[in-house]
C-alpha positions as CSV (number, residue, x, y, z in Angstrom):
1,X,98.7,142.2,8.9
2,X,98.0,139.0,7.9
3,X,100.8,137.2,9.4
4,X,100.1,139.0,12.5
5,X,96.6,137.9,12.2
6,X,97.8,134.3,11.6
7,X,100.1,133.9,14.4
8,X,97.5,135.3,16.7
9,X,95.0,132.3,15.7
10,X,97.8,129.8,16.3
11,X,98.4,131.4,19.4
12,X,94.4,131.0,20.4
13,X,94.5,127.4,19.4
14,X,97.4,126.4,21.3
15,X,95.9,127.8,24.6
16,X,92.2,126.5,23.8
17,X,94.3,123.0,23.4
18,X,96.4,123.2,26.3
19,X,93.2,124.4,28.3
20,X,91.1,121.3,27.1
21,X,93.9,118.9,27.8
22,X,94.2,120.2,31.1
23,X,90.1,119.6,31.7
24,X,90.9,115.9,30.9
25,X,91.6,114.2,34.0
26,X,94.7,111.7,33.7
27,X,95.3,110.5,37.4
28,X,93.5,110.6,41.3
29,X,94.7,112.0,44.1
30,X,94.3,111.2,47.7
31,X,93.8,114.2,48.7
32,X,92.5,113.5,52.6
33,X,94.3,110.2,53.8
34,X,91.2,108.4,55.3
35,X,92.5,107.7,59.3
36,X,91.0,104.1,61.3
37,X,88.3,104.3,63.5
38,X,88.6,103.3,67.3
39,X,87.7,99.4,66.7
40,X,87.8,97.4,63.9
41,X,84.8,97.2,61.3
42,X,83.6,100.7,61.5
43,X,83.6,103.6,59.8
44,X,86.8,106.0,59.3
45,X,87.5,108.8,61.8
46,X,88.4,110.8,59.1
47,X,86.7,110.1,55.7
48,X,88.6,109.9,52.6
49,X,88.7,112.7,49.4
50,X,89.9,111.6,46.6
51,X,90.8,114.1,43.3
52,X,90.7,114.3,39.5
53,X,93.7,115.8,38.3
54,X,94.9,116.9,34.7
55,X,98.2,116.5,33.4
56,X,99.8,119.4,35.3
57,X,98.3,117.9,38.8
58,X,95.4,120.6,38.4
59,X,91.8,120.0,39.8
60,X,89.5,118.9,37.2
61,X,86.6,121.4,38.2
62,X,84.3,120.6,35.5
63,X,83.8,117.3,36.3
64,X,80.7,116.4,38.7
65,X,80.0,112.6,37.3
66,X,82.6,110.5,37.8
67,X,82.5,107.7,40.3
68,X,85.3,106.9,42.4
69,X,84.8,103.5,44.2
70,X,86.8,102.1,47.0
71,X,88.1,98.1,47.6
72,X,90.7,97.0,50.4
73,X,93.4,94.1,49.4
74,X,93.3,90.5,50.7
75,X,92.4,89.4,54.2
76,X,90.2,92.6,55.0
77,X,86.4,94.0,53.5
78,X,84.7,97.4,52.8
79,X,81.6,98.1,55.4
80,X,79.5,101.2,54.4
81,X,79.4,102.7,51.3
82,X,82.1,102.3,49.0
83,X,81.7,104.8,46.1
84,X,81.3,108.5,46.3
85,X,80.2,110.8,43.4
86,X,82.8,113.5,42.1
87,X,81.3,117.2,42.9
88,X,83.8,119.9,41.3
89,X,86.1,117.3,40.7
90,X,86.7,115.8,44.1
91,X,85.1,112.7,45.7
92,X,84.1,113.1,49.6
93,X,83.7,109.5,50.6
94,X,80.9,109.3,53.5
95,X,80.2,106.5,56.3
96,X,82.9,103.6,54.7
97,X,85.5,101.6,56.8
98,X,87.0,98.6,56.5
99,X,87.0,95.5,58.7
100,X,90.0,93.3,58.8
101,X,92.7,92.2,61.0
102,X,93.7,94.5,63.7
103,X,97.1,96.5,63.1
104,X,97.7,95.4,59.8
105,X,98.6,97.3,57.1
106,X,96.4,97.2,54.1
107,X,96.5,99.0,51.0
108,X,93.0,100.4,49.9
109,X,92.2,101.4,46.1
110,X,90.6,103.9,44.6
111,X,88.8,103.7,40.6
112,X,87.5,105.8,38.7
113,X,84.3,105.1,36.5
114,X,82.2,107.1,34.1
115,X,83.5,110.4,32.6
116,X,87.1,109.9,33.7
117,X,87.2,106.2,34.2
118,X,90.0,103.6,34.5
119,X,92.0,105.7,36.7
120,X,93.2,104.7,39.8
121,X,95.6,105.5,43.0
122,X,96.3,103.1,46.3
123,X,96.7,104.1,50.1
124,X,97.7,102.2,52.9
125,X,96.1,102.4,56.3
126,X,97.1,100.4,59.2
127,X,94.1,98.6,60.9
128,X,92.3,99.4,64.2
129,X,94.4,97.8,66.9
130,X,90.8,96.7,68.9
131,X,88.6,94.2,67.5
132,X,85.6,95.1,66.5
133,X,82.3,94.3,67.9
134,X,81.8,90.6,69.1
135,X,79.9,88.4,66.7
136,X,80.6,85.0,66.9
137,X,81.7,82.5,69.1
138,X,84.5,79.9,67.6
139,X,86.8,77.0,69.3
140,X,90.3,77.1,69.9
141,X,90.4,73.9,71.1
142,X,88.0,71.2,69.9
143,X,86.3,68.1,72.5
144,X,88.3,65.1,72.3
145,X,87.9,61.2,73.1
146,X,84.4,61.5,74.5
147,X,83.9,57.6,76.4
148,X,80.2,57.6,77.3
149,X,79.0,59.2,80.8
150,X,82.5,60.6,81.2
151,X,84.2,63.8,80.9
152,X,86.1,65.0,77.5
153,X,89.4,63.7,77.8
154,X,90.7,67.0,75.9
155,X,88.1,69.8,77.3
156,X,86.7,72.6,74.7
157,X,88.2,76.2,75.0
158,X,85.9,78.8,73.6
159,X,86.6,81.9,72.0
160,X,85.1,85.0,71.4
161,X,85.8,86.5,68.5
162,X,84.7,89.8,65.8
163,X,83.7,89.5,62.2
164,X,87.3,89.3,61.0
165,X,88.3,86.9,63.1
166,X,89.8,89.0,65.8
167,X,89.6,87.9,69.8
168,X,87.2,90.5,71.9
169,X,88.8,90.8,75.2
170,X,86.3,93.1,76.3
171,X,82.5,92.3,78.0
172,X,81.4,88.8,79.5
173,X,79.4,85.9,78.0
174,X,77.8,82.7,79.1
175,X,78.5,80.3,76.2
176,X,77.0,76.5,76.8
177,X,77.3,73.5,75.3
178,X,74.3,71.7,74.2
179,X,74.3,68.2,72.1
180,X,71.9,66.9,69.2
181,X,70.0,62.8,69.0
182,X,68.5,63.4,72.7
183,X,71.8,63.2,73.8
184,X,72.7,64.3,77.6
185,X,75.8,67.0,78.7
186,X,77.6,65.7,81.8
187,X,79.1,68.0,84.1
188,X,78.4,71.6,83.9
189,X,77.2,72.8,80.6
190,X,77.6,76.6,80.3
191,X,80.7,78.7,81.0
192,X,81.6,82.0,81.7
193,X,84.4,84.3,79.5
194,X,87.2,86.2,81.0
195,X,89.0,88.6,78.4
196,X,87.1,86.7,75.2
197,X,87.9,83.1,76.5
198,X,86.8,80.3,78.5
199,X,87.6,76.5,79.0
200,X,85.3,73.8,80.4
201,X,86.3,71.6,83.4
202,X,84.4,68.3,83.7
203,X,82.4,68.5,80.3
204,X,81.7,65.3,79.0
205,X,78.7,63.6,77.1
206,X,76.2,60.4,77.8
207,X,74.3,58.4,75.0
208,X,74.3,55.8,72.9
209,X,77.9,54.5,72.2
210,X,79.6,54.4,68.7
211,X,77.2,57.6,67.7
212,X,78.3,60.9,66.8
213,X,77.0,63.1,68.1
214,X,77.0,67.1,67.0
215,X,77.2,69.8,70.4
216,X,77.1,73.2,69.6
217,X,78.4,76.2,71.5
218,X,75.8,79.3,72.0
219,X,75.6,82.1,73.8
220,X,72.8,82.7,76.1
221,X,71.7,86.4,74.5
222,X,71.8,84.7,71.3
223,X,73.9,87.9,70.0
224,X,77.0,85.5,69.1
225,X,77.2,83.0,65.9
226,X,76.9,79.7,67.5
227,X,79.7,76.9,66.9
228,X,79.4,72.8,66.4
229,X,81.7,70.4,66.5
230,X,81.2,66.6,65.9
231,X,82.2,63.7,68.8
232,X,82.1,60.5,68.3
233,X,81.1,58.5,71.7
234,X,82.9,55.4,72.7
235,X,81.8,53.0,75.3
236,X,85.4,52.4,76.7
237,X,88.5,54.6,76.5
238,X,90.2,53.6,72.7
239,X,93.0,50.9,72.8
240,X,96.6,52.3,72.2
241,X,97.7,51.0,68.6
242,X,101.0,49.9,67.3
243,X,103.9,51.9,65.5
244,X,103.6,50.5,62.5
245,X,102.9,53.8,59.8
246,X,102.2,54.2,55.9
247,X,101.2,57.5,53.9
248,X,98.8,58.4,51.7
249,X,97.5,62.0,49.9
250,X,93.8,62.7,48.6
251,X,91.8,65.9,49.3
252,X,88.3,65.2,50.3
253,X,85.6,67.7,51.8
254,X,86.1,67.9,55.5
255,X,82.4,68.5,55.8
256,X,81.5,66.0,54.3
257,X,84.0,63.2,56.2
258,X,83.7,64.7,59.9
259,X,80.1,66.0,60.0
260,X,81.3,69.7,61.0
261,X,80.9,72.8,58.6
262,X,83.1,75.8,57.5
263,X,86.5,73.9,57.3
264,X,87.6,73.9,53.7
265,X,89.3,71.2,52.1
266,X,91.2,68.9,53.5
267,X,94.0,66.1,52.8
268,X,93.7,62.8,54.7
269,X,97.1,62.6,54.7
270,X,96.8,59.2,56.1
271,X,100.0,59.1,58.5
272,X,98.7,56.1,60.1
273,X,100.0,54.0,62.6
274,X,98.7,50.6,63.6
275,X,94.7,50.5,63.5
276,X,94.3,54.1,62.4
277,X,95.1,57.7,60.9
278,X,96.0,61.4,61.3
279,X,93.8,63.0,59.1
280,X,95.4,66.8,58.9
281,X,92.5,69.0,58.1
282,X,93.0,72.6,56.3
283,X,90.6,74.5,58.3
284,X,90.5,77.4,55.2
285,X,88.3,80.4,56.9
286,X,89.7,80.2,60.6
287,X,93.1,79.8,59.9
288,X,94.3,76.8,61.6
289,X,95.8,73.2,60.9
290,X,93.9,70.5,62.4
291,X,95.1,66.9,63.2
292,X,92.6,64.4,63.4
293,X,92.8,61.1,65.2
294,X,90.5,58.4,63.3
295,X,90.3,56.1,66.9
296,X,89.2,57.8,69.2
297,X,88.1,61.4,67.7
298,X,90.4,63.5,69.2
299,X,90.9,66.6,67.1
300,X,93.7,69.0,67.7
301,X,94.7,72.4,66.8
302,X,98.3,72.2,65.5
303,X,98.8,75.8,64.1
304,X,97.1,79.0,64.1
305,X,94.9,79.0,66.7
306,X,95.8,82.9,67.7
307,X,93.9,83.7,64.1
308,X,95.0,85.2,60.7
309,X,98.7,85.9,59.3
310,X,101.7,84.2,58.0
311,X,104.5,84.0,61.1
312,X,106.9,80.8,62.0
313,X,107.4,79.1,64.9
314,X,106.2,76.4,67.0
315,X,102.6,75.4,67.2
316,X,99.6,77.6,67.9
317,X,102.2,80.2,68.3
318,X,102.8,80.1,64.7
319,X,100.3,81.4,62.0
320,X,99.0,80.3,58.0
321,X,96.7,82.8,56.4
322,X,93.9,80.5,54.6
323,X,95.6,77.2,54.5
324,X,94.0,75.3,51.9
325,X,95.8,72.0,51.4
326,X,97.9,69.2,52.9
327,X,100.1,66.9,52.0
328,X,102.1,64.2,53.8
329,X,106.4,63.9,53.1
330,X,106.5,61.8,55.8
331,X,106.3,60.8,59.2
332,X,107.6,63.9,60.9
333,X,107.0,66.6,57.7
334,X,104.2,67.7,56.0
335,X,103.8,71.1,54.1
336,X,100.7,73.1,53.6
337,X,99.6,75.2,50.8
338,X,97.2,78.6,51.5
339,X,95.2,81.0,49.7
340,X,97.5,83.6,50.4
341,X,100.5,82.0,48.5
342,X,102.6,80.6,50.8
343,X,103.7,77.3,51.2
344,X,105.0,76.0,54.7
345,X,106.6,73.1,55.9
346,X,105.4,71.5,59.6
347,X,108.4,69.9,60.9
348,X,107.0,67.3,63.8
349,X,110.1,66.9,66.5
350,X,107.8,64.3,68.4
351,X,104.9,62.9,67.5
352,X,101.8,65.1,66.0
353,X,101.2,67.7,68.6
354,X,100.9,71.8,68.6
355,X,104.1,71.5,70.8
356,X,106.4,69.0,68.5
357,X,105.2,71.1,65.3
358,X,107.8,73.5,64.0
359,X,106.4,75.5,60.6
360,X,108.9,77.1,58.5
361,X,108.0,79.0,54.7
362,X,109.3,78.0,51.9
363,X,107.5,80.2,49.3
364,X,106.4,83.5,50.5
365,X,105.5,85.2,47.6
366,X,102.0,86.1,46.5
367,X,102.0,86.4,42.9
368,X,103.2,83.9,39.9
369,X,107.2,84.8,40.4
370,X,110.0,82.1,38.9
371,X,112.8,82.5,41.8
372,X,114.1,80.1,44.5
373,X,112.2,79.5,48.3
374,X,111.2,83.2,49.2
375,X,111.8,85.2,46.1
376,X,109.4,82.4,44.1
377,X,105.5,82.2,44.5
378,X,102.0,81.6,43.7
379,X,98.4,83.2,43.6
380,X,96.8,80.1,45.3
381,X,97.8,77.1,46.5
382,X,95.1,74.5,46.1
383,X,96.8,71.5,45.6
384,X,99.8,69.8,46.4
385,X,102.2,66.5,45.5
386,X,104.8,65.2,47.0
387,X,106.8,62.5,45.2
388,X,110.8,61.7,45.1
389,X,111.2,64.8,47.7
390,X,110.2,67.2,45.7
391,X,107.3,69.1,46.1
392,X,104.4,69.8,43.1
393,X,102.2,72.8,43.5
């Protein structure tokens, strides 16, 4: 009897242990894939569940505390509320979206916290493909060589873009261009958008020569983010300068040097020829390379003016996600560094224009990884050396 008795006590402990390991929840489960809403930035069609699970892949009923919240990898953000409450062991996620670059793939992540914390599970979700809601108005190409009472030699082309960065093909704006120091606009100041852009004809400014001057882009409803730009007014059209060209790499704060905000750092890599410099400016936020002409203002877009990514080719056709610094090889190479852990070569085939500029990757990588070119990477690039052609990160 008492062997009988003993075996059935084991027998009862077992299964009281194998039922409270299995109320002890050891991994999540997406259990309703969340599904992207009609335009970028809002809230999921279809809201995301996630599950506690024990160790047999079993609902963890009992719990009804644990937190499960939400974050989206690089390049994209969370809108609404991220975190949802387990109720019977499942989290129902209510009113949260993401906004980010439309069509692209990103991965979303899901932690626990509380009773069963430090668990966690991933998803991806390919983006939205239509921009979100417009929000801001931004340049694609920048005013350049403004000679007093006369029209910009290189006229502004306005874009109209959503939170993430994304072009808004869709409604009609009046953006116009109004400038600081009692400064006058010559030549028609406002312009209309046709599928999220516009480009001035005639657009010039009148002052006082050898001032900069700050003009600033608005739209007329005041619904948009505003955008400035500095110019610097001459009172003749610059002299042409001679051939003669030296290098030279420092990072400096672009806002600080050209009196216009929001463009990261910057190297005055100082490919100059004759009586003055390229300054190539790492515009960090809108994704684009910038070449600055010191004599007569001129400021071009050299790559990335279609917005966010990492793609080769030539010009504005190509793309750098976050470039952050610059650095001079020599007179027909430079190679910039981004955020996102690639480092690219621009390859000029003649002279420093969006046309001539050919970008190829070299690392492609984001992560710390030993390797050669593409296998090889890093978290950040945020500085960079050139010396005996080689290349210092």
């Amino acid at each position: 009897m008492s062997k009988i008795l003993h075996s059935f006590l084991l027998t009862a402990a077992l299964l009281l242990a194998l039922a409270d390991a299995r109320a002890q929840a050891t991994n999540l489960f997406v259990s309703q894939v969340p599904v992207a809403p009609a335009s970028n930035g809002s809230v999921f069609s279809t809201q995301p569940k996630v599950t506690l699970r024990d160790g047999a892949n079993a609902t963890v009923t009992t719990d009804s505390t644990t937190v499960v919240t939400m974050t989206v990898s690089r390049n994209a953000t969370v809108v609404g509320t991220a975190t949802a409450t387990c109720a019977s062991g499942v989290a129902t996620f209510s009113g949260v979206g993401i906004s980010g670059l439309t069509s692209a793939t990103y991965t979303l992540t899901f932690t626990s916290s509380g009773a069963s914390g430090g668990l966690s599970v991933n998803q991806n979700i390919v983006n939205s493909a239509a921009a979100g809601p417009a929000s801001r108005v931004m340049l694609s190409t920048y005013p350049g060589v403004a000679v007093n009472g006369s029209s910009f030699v290189t006229q502004p082309v306005i874009a109209i873009r959503d939170d993430a960065g994304n072009l808004v093909t869709t409604g009609s704006y009046t953006i116009t261009m109004t400038v600081d120091q009692s400064g006058s606009v010559v030549g028609t100041a406002a312009v209309t958008t046709s599928s999220g852009v516009a480009t001035y004809s005639g657009l010039g400014l009148s002052g006082t020569a050898d001032t900069t001057y700050t003009v600033t882009f608005s739209e007329a409803g005041s619904v948009l983010s505003p955008v400035s730009a500095a110019v610097k007014l001459f009172a003749v059209s610059p002299a042409p300068s001679s051939d003669t060209k030296s290098y030279v790499n420092y990072k400096f704060t672009a806002k600080t040097r050209l009196l216009s905000a929001n463009r990261g750092d910057a190297a005055i890599s100082a490919l100059q020829s004759g009586n003055f410099k390229y300054i190539f400016l790492a515009e960090t936020d809108a994704h684009n390379l910038l070449a600055y002409r010191t004599d007569n203002g001129t400021l071009t877009t050299l790559v990335g003016a279609a917005g966010s990514g990492n793609v080769d080719g030539v010009g504005t056709l190509a793309k750098i996600s976050y470039p952050k610094s610059v650095a001079v090889i020599d007179d027909s190479n430079l190679i910039v560094g981004a955020d996102s852990g690639y480092l690219k070569k621009i390859t000029f085939s003649g002279g420093v224009s969006a046309s001539s500029a050919t970008v190829s990757t070299l690392l492609n990588t984001y992560g710390n990884v030993d390797g050669s070119k593409t296998t090889s990477g890093s978290t950040a690039i945020t500085g960079l050396g050139v010396k005996n052609s080689k290349y210092f990160v």
